[in-house]
C-alpha positions in Angstrom: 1.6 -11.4 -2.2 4.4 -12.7 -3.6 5.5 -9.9 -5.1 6.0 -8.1 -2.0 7.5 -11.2 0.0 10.3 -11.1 -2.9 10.6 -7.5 -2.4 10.3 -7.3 1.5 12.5 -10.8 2.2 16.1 -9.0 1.4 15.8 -7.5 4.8 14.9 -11.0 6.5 12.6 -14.0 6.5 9.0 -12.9 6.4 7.1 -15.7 8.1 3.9 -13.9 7.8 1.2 -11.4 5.4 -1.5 -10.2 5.7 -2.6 -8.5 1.9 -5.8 -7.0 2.9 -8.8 -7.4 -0.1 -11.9 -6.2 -0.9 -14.3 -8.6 0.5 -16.8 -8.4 -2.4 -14.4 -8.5 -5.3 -11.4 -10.1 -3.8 -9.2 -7.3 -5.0 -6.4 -5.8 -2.9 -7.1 -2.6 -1.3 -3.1 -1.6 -1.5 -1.5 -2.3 1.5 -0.3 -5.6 4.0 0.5 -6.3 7.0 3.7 -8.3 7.5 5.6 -10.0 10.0 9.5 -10.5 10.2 10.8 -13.5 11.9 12.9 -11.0 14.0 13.1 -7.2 15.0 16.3 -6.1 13.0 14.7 -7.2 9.8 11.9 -5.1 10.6 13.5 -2.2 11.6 15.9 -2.4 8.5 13.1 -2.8 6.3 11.3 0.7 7.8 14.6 2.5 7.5 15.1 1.6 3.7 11.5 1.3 2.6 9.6 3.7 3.6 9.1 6.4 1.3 10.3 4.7 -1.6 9.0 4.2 -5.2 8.2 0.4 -7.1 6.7 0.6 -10.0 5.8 4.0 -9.8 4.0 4.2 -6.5 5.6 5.8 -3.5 5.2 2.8 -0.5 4.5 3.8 2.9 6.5 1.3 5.5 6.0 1.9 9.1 5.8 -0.3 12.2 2.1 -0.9 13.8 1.2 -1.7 17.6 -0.1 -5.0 16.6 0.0 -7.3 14.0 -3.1 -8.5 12.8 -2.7 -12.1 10.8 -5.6 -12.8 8.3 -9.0 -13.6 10.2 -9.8 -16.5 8.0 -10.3 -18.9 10.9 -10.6 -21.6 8.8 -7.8 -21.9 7.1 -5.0 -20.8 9.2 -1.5 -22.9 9.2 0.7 -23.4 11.9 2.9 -20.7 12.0 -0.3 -18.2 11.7 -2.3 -20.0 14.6 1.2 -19.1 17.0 1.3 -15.8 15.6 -2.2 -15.5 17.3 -1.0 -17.0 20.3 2.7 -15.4 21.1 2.4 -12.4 18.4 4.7 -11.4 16.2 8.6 -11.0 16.2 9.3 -12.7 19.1 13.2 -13.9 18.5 14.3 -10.4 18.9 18.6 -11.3 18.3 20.5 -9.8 21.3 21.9 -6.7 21.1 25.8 -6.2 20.8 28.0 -3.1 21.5 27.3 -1.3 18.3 23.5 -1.4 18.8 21.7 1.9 20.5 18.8 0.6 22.4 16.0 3.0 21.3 11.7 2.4 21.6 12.1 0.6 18.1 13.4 -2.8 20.0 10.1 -3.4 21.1 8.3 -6.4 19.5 6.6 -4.3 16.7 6.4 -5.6 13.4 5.9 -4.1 10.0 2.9 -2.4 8.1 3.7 -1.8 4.1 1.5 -0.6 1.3 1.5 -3.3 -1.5 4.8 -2.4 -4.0 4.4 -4.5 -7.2 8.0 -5.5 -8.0 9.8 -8.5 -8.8 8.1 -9.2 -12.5 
């Protein structure tokens, strides 16, 4: 996880992730779901991510419908527990002159296969 916050936090402040594991061995199954604290990080980080390669493996970066923080209900912090309540990305910065609006300004955060970098 930290690995890929290092790698993922030049485009912005990630304030969430999800690293999804196997249940039985606790081992990651290769990809994350993570949440920007706005939408221009996210954005930037799905024009300059996707279909790059870390360590030898080609990541996939795309933006999903909904983010889904970890389920362990138990253990959630703060800032996960609002994530369930407002969602993700929700200070969106306003747009100035030089911004197109487009369907990417919708609240939609990131989805990113695990990259191993930052050694």
């Amino acid at each position: 996880e930290g690995d890929v916050i290092c790698v993922f936090s030049q485009y912005g402040e990630v304030v969430n992730i999800n690293l999804v594991r196997d249940k039985k061995t606790g081992k990651s199954k290769g990809f994350c779901f993570l949440c920007y604290e706005d939408q221009r990080s996210t954005i930037l980080a799905v024009d300059n991510f996707n279909g790059i390669k870390i360590k030898g493996r080609t990541i996939r970066v795309d933006h999903v419908a909904n983010y889904r923080p970890p389920k362990d209900s138990d253990d959630l912090d703060d800032v996960t527990k609002a994530l369930h309540a407002k969602g993700c990305g929700v200070k969106t910065p306003p747009h100035t002159s030089s911004d197109s609006p487009s369907e990417e300004d919708d609240d939609v955060p990131v989805k990113k296969k695990k990259g191993e970098a930052c050694s």
